[in-house]
N, C-alpha and C positions, 0 to 999 in steps of 0.2 A: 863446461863440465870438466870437473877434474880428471885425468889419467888414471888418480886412484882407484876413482869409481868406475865398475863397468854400471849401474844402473841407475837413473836418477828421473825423478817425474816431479814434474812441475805444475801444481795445480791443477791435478785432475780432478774430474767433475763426474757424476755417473747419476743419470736418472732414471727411475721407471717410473714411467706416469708421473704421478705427481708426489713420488716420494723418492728424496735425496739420499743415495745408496753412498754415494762419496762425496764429499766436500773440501775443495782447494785440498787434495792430498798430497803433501809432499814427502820424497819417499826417498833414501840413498842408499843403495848395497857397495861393500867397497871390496875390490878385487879382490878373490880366493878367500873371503869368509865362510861363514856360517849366520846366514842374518834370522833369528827368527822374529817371524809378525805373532802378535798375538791379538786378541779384543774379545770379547763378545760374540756369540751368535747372532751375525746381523750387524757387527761393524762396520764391513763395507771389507775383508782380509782377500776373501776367494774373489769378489767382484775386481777389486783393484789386481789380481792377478790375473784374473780372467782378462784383462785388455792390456798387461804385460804378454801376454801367451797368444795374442789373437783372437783367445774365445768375442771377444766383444770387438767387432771391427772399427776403425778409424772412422771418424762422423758419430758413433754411437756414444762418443763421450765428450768432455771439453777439457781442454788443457792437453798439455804435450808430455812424453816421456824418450829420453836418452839412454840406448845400449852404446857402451864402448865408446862414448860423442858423440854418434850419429843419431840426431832425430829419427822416431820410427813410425810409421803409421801405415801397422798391418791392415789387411785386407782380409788375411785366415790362417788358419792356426798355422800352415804352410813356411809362411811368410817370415813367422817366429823363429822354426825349426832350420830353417836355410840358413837361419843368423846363428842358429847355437842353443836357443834356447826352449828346454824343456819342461813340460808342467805334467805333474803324476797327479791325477784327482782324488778324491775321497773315496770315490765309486769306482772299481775299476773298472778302465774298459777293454776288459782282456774277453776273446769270443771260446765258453766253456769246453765246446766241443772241437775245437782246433790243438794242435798240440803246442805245446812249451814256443817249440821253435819258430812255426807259423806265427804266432801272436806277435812273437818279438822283430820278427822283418813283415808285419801286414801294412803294407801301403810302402814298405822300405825292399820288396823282393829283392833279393841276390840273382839277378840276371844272366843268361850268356849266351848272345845271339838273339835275345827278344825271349829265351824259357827261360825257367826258373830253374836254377842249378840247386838243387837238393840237397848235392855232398858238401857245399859249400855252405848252403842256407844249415845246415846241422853243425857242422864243424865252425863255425863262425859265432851259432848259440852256444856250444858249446863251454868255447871261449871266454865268452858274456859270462857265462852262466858260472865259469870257476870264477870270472872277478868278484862275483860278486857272492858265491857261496851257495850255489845253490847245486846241491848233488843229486840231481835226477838227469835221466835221459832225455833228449830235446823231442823226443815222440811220446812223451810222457803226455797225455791231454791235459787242459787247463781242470776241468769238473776231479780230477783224481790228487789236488791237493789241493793243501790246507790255504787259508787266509794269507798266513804269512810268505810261503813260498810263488805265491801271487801276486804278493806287491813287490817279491826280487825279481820275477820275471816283465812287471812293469819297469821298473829299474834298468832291467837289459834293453829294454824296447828303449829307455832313453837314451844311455850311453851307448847303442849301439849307431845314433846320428850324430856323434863325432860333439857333443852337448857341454859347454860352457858354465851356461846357466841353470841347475838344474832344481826346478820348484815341487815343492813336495808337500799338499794339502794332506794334513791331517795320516799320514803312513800310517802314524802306529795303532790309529785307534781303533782296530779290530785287535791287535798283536798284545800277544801276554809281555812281562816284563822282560822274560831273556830274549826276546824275539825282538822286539824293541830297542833293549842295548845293543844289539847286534846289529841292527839298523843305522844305529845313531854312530855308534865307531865307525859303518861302512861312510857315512857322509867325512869324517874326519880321514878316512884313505883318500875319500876325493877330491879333499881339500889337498892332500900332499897332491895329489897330481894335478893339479891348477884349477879343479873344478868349483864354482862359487854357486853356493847351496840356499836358497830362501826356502824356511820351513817353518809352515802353519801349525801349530800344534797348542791343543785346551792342557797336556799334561805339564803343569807346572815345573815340577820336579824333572822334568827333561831337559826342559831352559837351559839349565846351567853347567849339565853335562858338555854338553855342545857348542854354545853360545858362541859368538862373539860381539853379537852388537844385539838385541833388542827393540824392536818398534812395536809401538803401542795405539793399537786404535780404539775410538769409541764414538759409536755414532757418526762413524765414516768421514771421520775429521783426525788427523796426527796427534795423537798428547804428548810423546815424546821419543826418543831413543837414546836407549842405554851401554854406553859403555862397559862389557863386562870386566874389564881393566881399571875403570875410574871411578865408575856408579855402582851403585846398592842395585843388587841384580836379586836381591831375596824375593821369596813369592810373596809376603806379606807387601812392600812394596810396586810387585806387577800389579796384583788384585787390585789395589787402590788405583792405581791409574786404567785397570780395565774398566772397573765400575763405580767409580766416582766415588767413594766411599771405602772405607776399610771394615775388611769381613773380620772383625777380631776373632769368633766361630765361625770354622769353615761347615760346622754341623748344625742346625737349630736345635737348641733344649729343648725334652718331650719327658713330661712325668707319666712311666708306664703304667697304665691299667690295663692287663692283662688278665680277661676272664678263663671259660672254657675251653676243652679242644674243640677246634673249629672242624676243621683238616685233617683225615690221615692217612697216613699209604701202611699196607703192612705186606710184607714180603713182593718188594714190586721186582719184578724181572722183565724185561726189554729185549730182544735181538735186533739186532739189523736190521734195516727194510732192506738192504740189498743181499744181505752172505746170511742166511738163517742158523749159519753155525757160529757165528762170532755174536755172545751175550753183550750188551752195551750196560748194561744195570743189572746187579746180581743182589735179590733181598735186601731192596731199599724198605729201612723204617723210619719211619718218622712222622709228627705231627707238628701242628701250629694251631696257636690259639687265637681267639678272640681279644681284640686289643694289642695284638705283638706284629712286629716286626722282627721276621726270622730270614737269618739269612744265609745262603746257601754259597759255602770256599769251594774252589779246588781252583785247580791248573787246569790249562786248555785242555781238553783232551779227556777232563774225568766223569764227564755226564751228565754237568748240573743243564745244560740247553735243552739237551736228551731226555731226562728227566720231567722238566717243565713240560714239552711237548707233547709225547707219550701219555701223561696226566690229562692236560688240556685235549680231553676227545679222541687220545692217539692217533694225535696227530704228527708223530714219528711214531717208527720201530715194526716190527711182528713180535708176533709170538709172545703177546702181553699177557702176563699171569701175575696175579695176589689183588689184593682187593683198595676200595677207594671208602671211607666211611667219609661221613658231611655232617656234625651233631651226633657221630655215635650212630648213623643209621650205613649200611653198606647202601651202596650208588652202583648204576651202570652208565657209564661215558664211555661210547662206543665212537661219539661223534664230538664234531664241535659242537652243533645245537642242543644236544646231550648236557653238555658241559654247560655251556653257557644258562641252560635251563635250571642246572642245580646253582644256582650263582658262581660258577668261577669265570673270570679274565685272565686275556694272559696278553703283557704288552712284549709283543719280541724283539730280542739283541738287535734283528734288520728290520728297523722298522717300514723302509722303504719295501721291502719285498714284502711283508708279511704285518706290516700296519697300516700303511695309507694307502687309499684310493687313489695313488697318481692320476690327475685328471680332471677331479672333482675338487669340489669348494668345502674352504672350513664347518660350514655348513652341515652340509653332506655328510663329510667324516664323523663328525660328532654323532649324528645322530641313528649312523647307518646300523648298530644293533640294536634301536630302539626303534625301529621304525613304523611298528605294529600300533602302538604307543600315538603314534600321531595320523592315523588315522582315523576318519568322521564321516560315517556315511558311504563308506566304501572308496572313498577318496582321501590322498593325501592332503594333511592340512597344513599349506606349504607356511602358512603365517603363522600359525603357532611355531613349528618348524623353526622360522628366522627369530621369531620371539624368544623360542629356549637357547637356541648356539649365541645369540644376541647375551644372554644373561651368564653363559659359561665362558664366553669372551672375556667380560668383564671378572668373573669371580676366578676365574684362571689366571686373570693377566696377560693372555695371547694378544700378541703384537700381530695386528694383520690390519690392513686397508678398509674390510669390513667382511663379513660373515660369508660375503660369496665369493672373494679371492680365493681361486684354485691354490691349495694346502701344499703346494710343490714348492712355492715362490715362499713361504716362510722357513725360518732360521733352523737349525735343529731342533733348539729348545721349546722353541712354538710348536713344532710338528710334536712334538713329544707330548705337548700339555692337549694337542685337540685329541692327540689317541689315548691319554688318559681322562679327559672331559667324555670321551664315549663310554669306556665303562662306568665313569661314576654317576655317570645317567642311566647307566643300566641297571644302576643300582647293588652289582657283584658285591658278593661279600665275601668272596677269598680273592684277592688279585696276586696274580703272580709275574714279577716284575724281573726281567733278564734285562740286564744291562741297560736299567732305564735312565743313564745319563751319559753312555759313551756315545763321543763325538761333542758334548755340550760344552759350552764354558762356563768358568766357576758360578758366574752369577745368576746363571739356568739356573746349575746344579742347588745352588740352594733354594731357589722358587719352588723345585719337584722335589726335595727335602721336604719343605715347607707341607705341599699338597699330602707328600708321604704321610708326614705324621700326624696332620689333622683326620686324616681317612682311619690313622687308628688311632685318633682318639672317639671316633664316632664308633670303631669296635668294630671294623673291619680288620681282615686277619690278612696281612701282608707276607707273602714271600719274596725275599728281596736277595736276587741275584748278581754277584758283580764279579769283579778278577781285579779290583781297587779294594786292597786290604783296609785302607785305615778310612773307607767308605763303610765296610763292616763296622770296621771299631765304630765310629761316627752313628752309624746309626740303626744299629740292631742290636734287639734284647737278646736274643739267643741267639748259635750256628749252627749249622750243620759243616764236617770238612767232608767233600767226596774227593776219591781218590781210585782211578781206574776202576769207574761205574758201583763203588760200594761207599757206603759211609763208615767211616772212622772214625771219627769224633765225635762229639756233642758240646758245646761250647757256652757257659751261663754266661750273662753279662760282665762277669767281673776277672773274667778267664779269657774273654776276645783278648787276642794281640797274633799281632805277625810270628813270632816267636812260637806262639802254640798253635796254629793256623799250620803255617811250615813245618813245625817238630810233627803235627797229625800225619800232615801229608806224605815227610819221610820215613815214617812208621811202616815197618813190615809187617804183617801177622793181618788176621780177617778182620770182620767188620767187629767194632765196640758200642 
């Protein structure tokens, strides 16, 4: 192995059961880059890190890998971390109810004499915590901030074990776009200070900010790696080697038919569930039709999650006032089953906390708000049961082993299609979709494109949520802009752009 390289793997092999997660992967990061892996949901990106990192112990795989020359073959994540190298997951595992500081030395204590020195263990996050920019107090608890300020305090937990190599699944894809930049510069300070950075990332348009090298997987096999110095580093060209093909539309074509109002809120106001005096939603109006796809802008922070929930059964907020009409008739949605009753869905930004059954089988998921449905005689009819997920398997596309694989062990984009195979088994005819393709890659992203638009061409009324502007442009008939819990704008199809999206946003004065 070369000096240049601090990591290099040699025909790695990764199996579960009887399906090949990796194949012969060969893999180089070369000292003090920025290497990002890209592929597909289901490449094989996170698995081949996860036995860089220890998650996946020595024996669990075939083939060798090289940190710094030395052959490695951990035993657990331990093993990695003693050598330098660190992995930040997708999920974080920071514990809510610990403070800043605590999370950042858990399993790393600041010692003296065998207790935990305190002054130290503060003064020492502290530290962490200016490198990297994060301005709260180290007693601050983890649950009293945001997304973003969560993955710098993962960040501190890494560099605070002295970390070489430091791997970073997927950061930004909770984080708005300035939260994001700021992330991505912070990798390039730690590149100035010798730190060598592998970063998983579906945000194309990231790539190239950052880059230095490129690696491309598909079907857990290497397609190539790109020199950002030598090679065509364009996204038009990654897409193609992600998905075998070239996406000439990043969008599918959909001819709008567009009936009645479906949907309407009229003077919705929201507070808090926790501070009854801070309003979250102040005289939200607006409706959506039959046959549209309407989508809902703002910046983190301005209410559209809020919004959806509080609709969907209020299921956030108090102190909920103004009305819900469905066809023109006023509704009461006190509850989810409320909700769900008048036909609305709601697929959420986390899907893992608030859409899947962790536990349970593709199966299961699909069919668990129809469940009533399949009962015969007072008993579950578990064969018809495997007969319908059996048929939304196939007309979805979900990539899984078969119907009864626990929904955990599929890709994003899979988990994403069996939580929209349950509403459309439910049959909803308002679905209201928050961030229904972050964390996905491109080639997801147009399959649940795809399912999008056939739903409204069958005259289902979509509410389509994102913080991916030219995902709006792409593919909604109308906008809404919110902006600190009000709407501002209203946006026809031929008036979507970044430019007026943003100009809403920075607009003073009330709601338009």
């Amino acid at each position: 192995m070369s000096s240049d390289y601090i990591l290099e793997t040699k025909n790695i092999t990764k199996r579960f059961w009887n399906v090949v997660a990796l194949n012969n992967v060969n893999f180089k990061v070369r000292r003090g880059e920025i290497h990002v892996l890209c592929g597909e949901n289901g490449a094989g990106k996170s698995t081949l890190m996860n036995i860089i990192s220890g998650v996946y112990h020595y024996g669990n795989y075939e083939g060798d890998f090289y940190y710094n020359g030395e052959l490695c073959q951990f035993r657990s994540v331990n093993d990695s971390v003693e050598k330098g190298i660190s992995i930040i997951h997708q999920h974080l595992a920071l514990i809510p109810l610990l403070t800043i500081a605590e999370n950042i030395f858990l399993g790393n204590e600041q010692s003296k004499n065998g207790v935990i020195d305190w002054q130290s263990t503060k003064q020492r996050a502290k530290e962490l915590m200016d490198r990297v920019g994060l301005h709260e107090s180290p007693d601050t608890k983890i649950k009293d901030i945001g997304v973003g300020k969560r993955q710098l305090v993962e960040i501190c937990k890494a560099i605070s074990k002295n970390v070489k190599l430091l791997i970073l699944d997927e950061p930004t894809a909770a984080l708005n776009e300035e939260e994001s930049d700021k992330l991505l510069q912070m990798l390039k300070t730690f590149q100035k200070d010798g730190i060598t950075s592998i970063l998983i990332t579906h945000k194309l348009n990231e790539v190239t900010k950052v880059c230095d090298t490129i690696t491309i997987l598909r079907d857990g096999s290497t397609i190539e790696s790109l020199d950002r110095e030598k090679d065509d580093v364009s996204q038009g060209r990654i897409i193609k080697s992600m998905v075998g093909r070239e996406l000439t539309n990043l969008y599918p074509p959909r001819e709008s038919k567009i009936g009645e109002v479906t949907f309407e809120l009229r003077d919705w106001n929201v507070y808090d569930p926790h501070f009854s005096d801070i309003e979250v939603l102040h005289k939200v109006n607006m409706n959506a039709r039959k046959g549209e796809v309407l989508g809902i802008a703002g910046l983190m922070g301005a209410g559209r999650t809020e919004l959806a929930m509080s609709v969907f059964g209020k299921s956030y907020g108090q102190k909920i006032t103004g009305e819900v009409l469905i066809n023109g008739q006023k509704v009461r949605m006190n509850n989810t089953a409320q909700a769900i009753g008048h036909g609305l869905a709601y697929v959420s930004e986390d899907r893992h906390e608030y859409g899947l059954i962790s536990g349970m089988s593709v199966k299961d998921n699909i069919s668990l708000a129809s469940l009533k449905d399949f009962v015969k005689n007072g008993a579950l009819d578990s064969d018809k049961e495997i007969i319908v997920a059996k048929e939304y398997k196939e007309k979805m596309r979900i990539k899984c082993r078969d119907v009864d694989q626990k929904v955990d062990a599929l890709s994003g984009g899979n988990q994403q299609k069996v939580i929209l195979s349950r509403w459309i088994l439910k049959n909803a005819d308002i679905l209201i979709l928050d961030e229904p393709t972050r964390g996905i890659d491109v080639g997801s992203k147009y399959e649940i494109y795809e399912i999008i638009n056939q739903l409204a061409e069958e005259g289902k009324c979509i509410i389509f949520i994102s913080s991916d502007m030219p995902e709006l442009i792409g593919m909604c008939d109308r906008v809404y802009v919110l902006n600190e819990g009000r709407v501002v704008k209203e946006l026809n199809r031929p008036d979507i752009s970044q430019e007026n999206i943003m100009a809403a946003i920075m607009e003073t004065g009330g709601a338009k």
